[in-house]
N, C-alpha and C positions, 0 to 999 in steps of 0.2 A: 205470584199467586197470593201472598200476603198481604203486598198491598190492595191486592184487587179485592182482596175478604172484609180488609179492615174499612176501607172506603162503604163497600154496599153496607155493613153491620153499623157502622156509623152515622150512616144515611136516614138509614131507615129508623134506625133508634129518636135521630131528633125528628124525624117529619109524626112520628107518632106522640113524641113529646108536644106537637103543636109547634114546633120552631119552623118558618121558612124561608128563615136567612142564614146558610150551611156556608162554614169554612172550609177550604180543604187543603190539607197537607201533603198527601199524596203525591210523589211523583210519577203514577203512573201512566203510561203509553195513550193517544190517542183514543184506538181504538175503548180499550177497557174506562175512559175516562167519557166516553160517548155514551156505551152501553149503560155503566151507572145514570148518568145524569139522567139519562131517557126511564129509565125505571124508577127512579126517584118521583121524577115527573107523575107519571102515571099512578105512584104511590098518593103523591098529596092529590090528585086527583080524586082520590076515593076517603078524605077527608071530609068533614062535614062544610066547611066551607069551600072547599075545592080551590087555597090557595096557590098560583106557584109558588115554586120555593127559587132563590135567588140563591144562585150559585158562586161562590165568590173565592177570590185566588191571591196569594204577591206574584210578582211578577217570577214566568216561566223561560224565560226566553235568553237569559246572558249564557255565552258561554263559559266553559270551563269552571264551572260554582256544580258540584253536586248538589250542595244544601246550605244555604247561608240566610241569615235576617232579609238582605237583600233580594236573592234569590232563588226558586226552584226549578232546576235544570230538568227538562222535561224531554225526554229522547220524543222525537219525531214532531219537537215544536221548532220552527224557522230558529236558526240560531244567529245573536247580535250582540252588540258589545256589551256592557254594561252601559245606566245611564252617565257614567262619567269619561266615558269610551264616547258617545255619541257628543257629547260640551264639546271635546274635542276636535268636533269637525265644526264646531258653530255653525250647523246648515239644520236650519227648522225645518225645512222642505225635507231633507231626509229623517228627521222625527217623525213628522207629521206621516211621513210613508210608513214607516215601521209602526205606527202607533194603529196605521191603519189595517197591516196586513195581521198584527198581532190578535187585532178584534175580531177580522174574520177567522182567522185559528180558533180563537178563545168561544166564539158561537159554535164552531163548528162542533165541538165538543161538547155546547151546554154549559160554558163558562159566563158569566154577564155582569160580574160589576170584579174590578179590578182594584184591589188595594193598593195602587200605586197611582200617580208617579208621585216619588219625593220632592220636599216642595223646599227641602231643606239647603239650609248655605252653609259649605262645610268651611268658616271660619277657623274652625280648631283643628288642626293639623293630626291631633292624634287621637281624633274620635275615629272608630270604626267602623262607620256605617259610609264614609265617602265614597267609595261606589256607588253606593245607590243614587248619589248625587247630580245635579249638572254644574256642581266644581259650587267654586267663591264668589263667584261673581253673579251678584244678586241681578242682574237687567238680563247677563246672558242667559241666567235658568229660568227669568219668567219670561222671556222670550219660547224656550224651549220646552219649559212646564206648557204653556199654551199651544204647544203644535201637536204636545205630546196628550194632551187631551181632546182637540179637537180631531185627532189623528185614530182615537177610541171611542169617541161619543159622538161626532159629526157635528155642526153647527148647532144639534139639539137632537135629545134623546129619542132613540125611534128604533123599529125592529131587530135592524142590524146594529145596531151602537151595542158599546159595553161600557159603563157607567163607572164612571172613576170617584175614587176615595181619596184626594187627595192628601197629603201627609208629611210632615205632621207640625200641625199649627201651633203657638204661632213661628215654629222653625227649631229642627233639633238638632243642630250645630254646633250650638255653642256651648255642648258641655263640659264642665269644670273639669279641667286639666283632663279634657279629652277619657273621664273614666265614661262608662257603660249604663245608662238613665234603668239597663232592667234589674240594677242592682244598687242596694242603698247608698253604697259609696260613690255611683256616679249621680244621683235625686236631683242634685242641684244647675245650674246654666246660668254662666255669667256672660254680662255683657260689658267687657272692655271696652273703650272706649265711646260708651252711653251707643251701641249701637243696634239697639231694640228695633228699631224701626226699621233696620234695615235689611232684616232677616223676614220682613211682612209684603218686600215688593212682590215674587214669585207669587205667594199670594194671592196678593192682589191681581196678578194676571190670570189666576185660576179661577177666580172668580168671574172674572171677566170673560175665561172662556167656557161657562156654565157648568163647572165642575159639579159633578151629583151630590158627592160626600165630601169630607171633611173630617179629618181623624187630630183632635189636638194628643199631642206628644203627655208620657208621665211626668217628666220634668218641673221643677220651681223653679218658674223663673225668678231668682232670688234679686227681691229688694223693689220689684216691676208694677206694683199690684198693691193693692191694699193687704195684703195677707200673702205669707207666702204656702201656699198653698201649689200642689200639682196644675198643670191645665185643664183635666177633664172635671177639679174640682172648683176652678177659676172664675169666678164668676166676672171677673173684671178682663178676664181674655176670653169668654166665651160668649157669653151676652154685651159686656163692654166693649171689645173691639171687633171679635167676628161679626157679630149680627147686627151690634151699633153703628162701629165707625166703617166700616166695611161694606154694611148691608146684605151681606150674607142671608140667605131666608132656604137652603139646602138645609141638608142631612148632618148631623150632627153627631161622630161616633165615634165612644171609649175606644182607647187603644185597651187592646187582649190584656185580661186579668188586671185591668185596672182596680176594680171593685173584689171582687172574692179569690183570693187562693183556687191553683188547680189543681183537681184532684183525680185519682184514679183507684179505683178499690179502695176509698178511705183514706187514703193515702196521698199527705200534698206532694205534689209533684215541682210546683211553685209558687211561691208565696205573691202575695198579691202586690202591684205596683203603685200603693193608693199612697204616694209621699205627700208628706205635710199634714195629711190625716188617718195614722196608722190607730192612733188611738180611739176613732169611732166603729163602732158597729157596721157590719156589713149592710143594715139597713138603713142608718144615719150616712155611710155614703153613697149609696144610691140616692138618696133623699139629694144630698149635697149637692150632686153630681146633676140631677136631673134641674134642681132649681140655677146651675150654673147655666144650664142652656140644653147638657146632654141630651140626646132620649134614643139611642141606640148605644147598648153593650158589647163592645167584641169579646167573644171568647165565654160566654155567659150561658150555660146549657142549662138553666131554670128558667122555664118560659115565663112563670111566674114574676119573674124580676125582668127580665128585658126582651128584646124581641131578636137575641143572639145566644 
């Protein structure tokens, strides 16, 4: 029942703020995650411009994860391996199946764009996000990044599709002695053996199979760039390689609390993951941020600053 409180009080709190592009955290049921969405619905309905509002999720569907970066374990969602469970059978055909039935889940309930899949190559042995992965091998994950969104979004976006984020450019693998990129001590991402480019194939295949979004990672890529500076403040991986050399022309969206500290009753709850420029003002990185290429915020509940 708390979840189901906090979800509708949340809802309604951003749709009145003018936000309608909603997170949600919530592992709640089917059922109570239909009834919200559909009331939400009807709420921005009776706004003055009568937007939907985009309802968006990480993935719900591995098993055995109650709660993790990777995943939200959702009782009564089809249950599947994680995506480093799936590398493992190297069969796109069965991605592409799961990528499928998961969409019609995720409509069925009012779900519509999908912060996943990861697009990342887990080079680094003891970074903790390789689950979410499809392993080291950069041809077999964009092989399987591509089935895994065509599997969500169909050959192009349309009634039934659910709109993929993918994540996180240009690859967060490779960070420094495998610590944690949401914490200062892991900020930084080396690339042993000069192997930048090869963390951009996956990628490249998401691109190719007309991925909606695009979320580049907090991480510096250290030493890569004219400045070492995070990705979402990159101007030379955002506008230089996604949208240049890549031709990328999608969605373009901060990873959560990139830009401002989260807070609750005044209260940060966590500090903000804006590495390489902690010293500007929260409106100097926005500024930064949006002339690097950005122009979607995750995690951003001032309408006023972003449309997240």
């Amino acid at each position: 029942m708390a979840g189901k409180n906090y979800i509708h009080f949340a809802g309604i709190i951003n749709v009145i703020r003018g936000i309608n592009h909603i997170y949600i955290y919530s592992p709640a049921p089917p059922k109570i995650l239909a009834t919200w969405s559909n009331n939400i619905q009807k709420l921005a309905e009776q706004t003055r411009l009568s937007l939907p509002v985009t309802v968006c999720t990480d993935p719900r569907h591995a098993v055995n994860k109650p709660y993790s970066l990777n995943n939200f374990n959702t009782q009564g969602f089809s249950q599947w391996p994680d995506p480093i469970g799936l590398a493992a059978t190297g069969d796109s055909a069965l991605v592409y199946k799961f990528g499928s039935i998961a969409a019609q889940e995720y409509r069925a309930v009012g779900i519509h764009m999908a912060y996943h899949p990861m697009a990342d190559i887990a080079t680094e042995p003891r970074w903790g996000r390789i689950a979410g992965t499809f392993g080291e091998d950069a041809h077999l994950a964009a092989k399987l990044t591509s089935a895994y969104i065509k599997g969500f979004q169909g050959d192009s976006l349309g009634p039934g599709s659910v709109a993929c984020m993918t994540k996180h450019f240009p690859g967060g693998g490779p960070q420094k002695e495998g610590w944690d990129v949401h914490y200062s001590n892991g900020k930084e991402q080396v690339y042993p053996g000069d192997n930048f480019d090869y963390h951009l194939i996956p990628f490249k295949a998401a691109i190719r199979a007309k991925t909606a979004a695009i979320m580049p990672y907090y991480g510096i890529p250290v030493d890569q760039t004219s400045e070492n500076v995070g990705m979402g403040f990159n101007k030379d991986i955002i506008t230089g390689i996604l949208s240049g050399q890549l031709n990328y022309d999608g969605i373009v969206c901060a990873d959560f609390i990139t830009i401002s500290p989260d807070e609750c009753n005044g209260k940060i709850v966590s500090y903000a993951k804006c590495w390489g420029v902690e010293d500007l003002s929260i409106e100097e990185r926005f500024l930064k941020a949006v002339e690097a290429g950005v122009y979607q915020f995750g995690g951003e509940k001032n309408p006023a600053r972003s449309s997240f």
